[in-house]
C-alpha positions as a printed Julia matrix, in Angstrom:
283×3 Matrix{Float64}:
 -36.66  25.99  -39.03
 -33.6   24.31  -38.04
 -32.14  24.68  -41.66
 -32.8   28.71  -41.27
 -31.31  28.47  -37.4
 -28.21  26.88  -39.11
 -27.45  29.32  -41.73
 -28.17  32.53  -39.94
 -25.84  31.04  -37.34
 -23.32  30.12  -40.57
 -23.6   34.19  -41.46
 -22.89  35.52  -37.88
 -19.7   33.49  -37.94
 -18.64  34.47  -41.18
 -19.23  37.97  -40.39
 -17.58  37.76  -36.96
 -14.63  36.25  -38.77
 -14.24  38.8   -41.81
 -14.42  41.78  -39.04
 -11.84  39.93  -37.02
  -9.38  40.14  -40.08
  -9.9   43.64  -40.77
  -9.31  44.59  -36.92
  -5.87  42.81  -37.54
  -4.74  44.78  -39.99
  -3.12  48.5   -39.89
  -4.83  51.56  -40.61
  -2.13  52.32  -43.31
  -0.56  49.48  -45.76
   2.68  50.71  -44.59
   2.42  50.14  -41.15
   3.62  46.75  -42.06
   7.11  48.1   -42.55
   9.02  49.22  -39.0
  10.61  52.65  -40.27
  12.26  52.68  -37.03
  13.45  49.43  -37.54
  15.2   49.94  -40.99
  16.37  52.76  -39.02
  18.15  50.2   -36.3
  19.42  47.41  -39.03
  20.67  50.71  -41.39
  22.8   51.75  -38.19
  24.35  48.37  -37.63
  24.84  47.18  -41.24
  28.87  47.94  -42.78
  27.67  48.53  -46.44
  24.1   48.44  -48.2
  24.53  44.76  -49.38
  24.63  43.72  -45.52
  21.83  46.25  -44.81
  19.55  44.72  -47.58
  20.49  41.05  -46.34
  19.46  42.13  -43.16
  16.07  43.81  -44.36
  15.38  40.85  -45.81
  15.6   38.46  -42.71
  12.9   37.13  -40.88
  14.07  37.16  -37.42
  14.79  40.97  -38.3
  11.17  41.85  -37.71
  11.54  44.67  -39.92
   8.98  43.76  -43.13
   5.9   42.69  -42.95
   4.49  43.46  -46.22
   2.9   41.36  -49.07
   2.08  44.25  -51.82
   1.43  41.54  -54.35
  -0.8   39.29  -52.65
   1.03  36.22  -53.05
   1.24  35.27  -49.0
   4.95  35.52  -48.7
   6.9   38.61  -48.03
   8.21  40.88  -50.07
  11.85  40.91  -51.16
  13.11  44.95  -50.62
  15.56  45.9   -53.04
  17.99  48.8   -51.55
  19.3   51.5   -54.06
  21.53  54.47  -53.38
  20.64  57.94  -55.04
  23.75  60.64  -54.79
  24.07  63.7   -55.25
  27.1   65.93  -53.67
  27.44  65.4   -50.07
  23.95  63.75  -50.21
  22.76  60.14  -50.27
  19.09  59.02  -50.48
  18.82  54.69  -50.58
  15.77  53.87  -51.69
  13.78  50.79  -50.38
  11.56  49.57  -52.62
  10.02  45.68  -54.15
   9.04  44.63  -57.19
   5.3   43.61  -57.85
   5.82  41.76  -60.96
   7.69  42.18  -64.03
   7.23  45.59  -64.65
   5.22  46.96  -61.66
   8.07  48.03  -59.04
   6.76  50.03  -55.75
   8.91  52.46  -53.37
   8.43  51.88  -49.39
  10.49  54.21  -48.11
  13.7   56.2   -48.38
  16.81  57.25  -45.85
  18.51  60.75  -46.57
  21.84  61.74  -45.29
  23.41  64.61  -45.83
  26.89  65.49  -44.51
  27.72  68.97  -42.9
  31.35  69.34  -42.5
  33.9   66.58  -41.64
  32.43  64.15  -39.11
  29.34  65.37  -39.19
  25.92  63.92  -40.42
  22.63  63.53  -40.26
  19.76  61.17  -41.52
  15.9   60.46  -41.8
  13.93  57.99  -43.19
  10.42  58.86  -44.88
   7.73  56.25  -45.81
   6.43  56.34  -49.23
   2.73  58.19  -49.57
   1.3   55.6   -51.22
   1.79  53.07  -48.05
   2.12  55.36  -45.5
   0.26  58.7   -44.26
   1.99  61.69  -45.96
   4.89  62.79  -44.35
   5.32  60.2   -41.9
   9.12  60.82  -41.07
  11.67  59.29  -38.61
  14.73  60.35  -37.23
  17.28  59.75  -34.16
  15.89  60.92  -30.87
  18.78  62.99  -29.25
  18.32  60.05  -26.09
  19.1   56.81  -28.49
  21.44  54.3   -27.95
  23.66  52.16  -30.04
  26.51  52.9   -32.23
  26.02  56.75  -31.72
  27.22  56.25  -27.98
  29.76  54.01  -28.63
  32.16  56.9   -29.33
  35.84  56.03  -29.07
  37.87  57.83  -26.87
  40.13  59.58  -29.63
  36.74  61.16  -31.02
  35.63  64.72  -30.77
  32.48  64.01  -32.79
  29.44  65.21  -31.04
  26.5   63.32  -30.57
  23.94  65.78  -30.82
  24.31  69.34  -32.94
  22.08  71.73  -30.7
  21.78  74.37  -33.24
  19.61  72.21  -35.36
  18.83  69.61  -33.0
  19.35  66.35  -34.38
  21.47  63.6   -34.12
  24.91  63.08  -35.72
  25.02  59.73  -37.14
  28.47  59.91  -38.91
  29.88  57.07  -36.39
  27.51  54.97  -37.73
  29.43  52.19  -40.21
  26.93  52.59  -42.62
  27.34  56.37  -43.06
  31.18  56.0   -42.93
  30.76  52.98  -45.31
  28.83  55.35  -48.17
  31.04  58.31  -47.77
  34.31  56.24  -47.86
  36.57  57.82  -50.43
  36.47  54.12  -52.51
  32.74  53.96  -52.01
  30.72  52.13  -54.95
  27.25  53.38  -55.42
  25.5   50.28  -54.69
  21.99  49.65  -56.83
  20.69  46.26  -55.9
  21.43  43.86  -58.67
  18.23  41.74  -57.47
  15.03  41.99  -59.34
  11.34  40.16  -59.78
  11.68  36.17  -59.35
  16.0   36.72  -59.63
  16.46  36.78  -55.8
  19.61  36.2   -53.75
  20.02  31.96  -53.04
  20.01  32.73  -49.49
  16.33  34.72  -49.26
  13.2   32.74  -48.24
  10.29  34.26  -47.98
   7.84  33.87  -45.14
   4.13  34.71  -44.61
   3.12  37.71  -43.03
   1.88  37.28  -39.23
  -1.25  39.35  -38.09
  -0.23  43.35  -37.81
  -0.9   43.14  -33.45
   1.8   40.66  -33.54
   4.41  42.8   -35.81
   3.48  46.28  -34.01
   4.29  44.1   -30.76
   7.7   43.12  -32.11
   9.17  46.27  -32.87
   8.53  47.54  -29.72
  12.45  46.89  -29.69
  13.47  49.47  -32.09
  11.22  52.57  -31.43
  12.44  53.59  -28.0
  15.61  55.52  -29.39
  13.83  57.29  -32.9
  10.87  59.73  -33.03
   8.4   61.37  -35.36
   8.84  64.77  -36.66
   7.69  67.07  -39.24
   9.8   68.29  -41.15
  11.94  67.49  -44.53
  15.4   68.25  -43.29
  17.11  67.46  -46.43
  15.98  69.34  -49.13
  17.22  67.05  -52.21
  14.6   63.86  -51.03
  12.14  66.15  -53.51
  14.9   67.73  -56.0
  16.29  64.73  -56.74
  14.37  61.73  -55.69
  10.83  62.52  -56.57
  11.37  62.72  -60.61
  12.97  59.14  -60.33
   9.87  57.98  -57.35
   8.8   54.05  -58.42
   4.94  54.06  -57.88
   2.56  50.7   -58.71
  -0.66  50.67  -60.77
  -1.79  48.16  -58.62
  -4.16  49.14  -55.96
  -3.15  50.38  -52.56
  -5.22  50.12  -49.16
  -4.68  52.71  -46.67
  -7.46  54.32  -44.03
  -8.32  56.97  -46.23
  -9.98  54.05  -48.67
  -9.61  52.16  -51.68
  -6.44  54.06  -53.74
  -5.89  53.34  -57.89
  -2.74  54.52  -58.68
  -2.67  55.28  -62.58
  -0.16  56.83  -65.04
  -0.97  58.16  -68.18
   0.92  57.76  -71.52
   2.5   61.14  -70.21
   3.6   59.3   -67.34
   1.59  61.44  -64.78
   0.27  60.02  -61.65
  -2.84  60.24  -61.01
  -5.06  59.16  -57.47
  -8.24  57.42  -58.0
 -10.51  57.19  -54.8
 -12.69  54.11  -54.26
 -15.29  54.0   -51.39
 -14.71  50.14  -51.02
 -12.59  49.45  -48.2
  -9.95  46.71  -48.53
 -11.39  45.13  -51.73
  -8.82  43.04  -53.38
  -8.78  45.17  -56.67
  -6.07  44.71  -58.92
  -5.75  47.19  -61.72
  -8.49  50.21  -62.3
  -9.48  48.45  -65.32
 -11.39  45.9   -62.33
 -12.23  48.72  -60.6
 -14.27  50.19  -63.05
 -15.88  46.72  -63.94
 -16.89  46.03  -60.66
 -18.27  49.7   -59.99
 -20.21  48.98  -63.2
 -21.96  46.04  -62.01
C-alpha cells in the first residue's frame, strides 16, 4: 500500500510539473522574440552590423528563442533586401547546416526627401499571421529628438504613421555610400564576441519588454507593398517542426520546392522532421 501511495504521489508531481512548463511557455513560438523590441535596438543602432550586435546581446532582452533545441539562444543573422526606395532586413537563424529559419522582417520605404516609414512583421511560421508592428504616433526616442534646423515632421496625417527618417539607422541604409549589408555569419561561424545564453521562462521575458512596447502598436495592415513582391519568393522556412497554439506544424518542401503545412494534433511534442512524425503517428 505504501509502495502504490508513493508512486501515485510520484505521478501527481510529475504531472503538476510537466503542466507547469507548458503554462510557461507562449501561445505562439514567436512570442519569444520582442518585435517591439527589434523595433527599439533597430532605431538606436548606426548601421545593421551594430543592430545585429545588439540583437544578439543578452542584456538586450530582445531574443528569447531556441528553434533548435540546443538550450542556448539563437544567433539572428540580419540581411538587407533592396529594391528602389525600399529596404526589407531580414532577421532570421540558422538551425543547422542547411536548415535556416526567418523570424521576422522590417520594411522601409521612403516617400520623398526626409520622409519614411517602417514596420516590422513576424514570420507565420513563429508568429500568428499578420502580426505587424509599427511606431505609435505618441513614441519617444530618436523621432523626438528633432534638431532645431529640421522641418521633418514627426507624424504624416494623411496616412497616419510615423516618419522614422531621423532615425540613424534609416539615414545609415539610404546614405548615398551605403553597402548592402548581408550578414557574413552563418551555422557554428559566429562573431568571437557572441555567447549564447539559455532561454529564461516566457513570464519572465514578456515581463522584460515591458520597456519597449509603450511607444509601438499593432495594426493590420501591409503598408509596403514589396514585403510580398519581393521578399516572399526569397522567404527562408525550416523543415523542422514548429509549435504554435494552433498545434503541432511540419513544415515540408517538395523537390519542387513548394511549402507545404502539415497539422499534428500533438501539442508541443519535440518532433524533429515529418519523417518522426509519421513514425510516431504509426505506432
Amino acid at each position: 500500500m505504501r509502495k502504490k501511495i508513493i508512486l501515485l504521489f510520484s505521478v501527481l508531481l510529475g504531472t503538476t510539473i510537466m503542466f507547469g512548463q507548458e503554462d510557461n511557455r507562449p501561445e505562439n513560438t514567436g512570442d519569444n522574440f520582442s518585435l517591439e523590441g527589434a523595433l527599439e535596438l533597430f532605431k538606436n543602432s548606426n548601421s545593421l552590423e551594430e543592430f545585429e550586435k545588439n540583437l544578439n546581446q543578452e542584456n538586450s532582452q530582445v531574443n528569447n528563442l531556441d528553434l533548435d533545441d540546443d538550450g542556448q539562444t539563437d544567433y539572428i543573422n540580419v540581411e538587407d533586401i533592396t529594391e528602389n526606395d525600399t529596404h526589407i532586413i531580414v532577421l532570421s537563424t540558422y538551425l543547422n547546416e542547411t536548415e535556416k529559419q526567418d523570424i521576422a522582417v522590417i520594411a522601409i520605404e521612403k516617400k520623398g526627401d526626409g520622409n519614411a516609414f517602417l514596420q516590422i512583421e513576424g514570420d507565420e511560421d513563429l508568429f500568428t499571421k499578420n502580426t505587424i508592428v509599427e511606431p505609435s504616433s505618441q513614441e519617444k526616442g530618436a523621432v523626438q529628438q528633432l534638431k532645431a534646423e529640421s522641418n521633418v515632421a514627426v507624424v504624416n496625417n494623411a496616412a497616419a504613421t510615423v516618419n522614422v527618417w531621423v532615425w540613424p539607422s534609416v539615414r545609415y541604409v539610404y546614405a548615398p555610400n551605403y553597402v548592402v549589408w548581408v550578414s557574413p555569419y552563418r551555422w557554428r561561424a559566429y562573431p568571437g564576441w557572441w555567447r549564447p545564453w539559455r532561454p529564461i521562462g516566457y513570464r519572465v521575458f514578456y515581463g522584460n519588454g515591458t520597456r519597449y512596447r509603450p511607444h509601438y502598436h499593432v495594426v493590420t495592415v501591409r503598408r509596403v507593398a514589396a514585403v510580398r513582391k519581393v521578399y516572399y519568393p526569397r522567404r527562408h522556412t525550416s523543415t523542422l517542426v514548429v509549435h504554435n497554439r494552433r498545434g503541432t506544424t511540419v513544415i515540408q518542401k517538395n523537390k519542387r520546392g513548394n511549402v507545404k503545412a502539415v497539422k499534428v494534433k500533438r501539442n508541443r511534442t519535440k518532433v524533429k522532421s515529418a519523417a518522426r512524425v509519421k513514425s510516431r503517428t504509426r505506432r
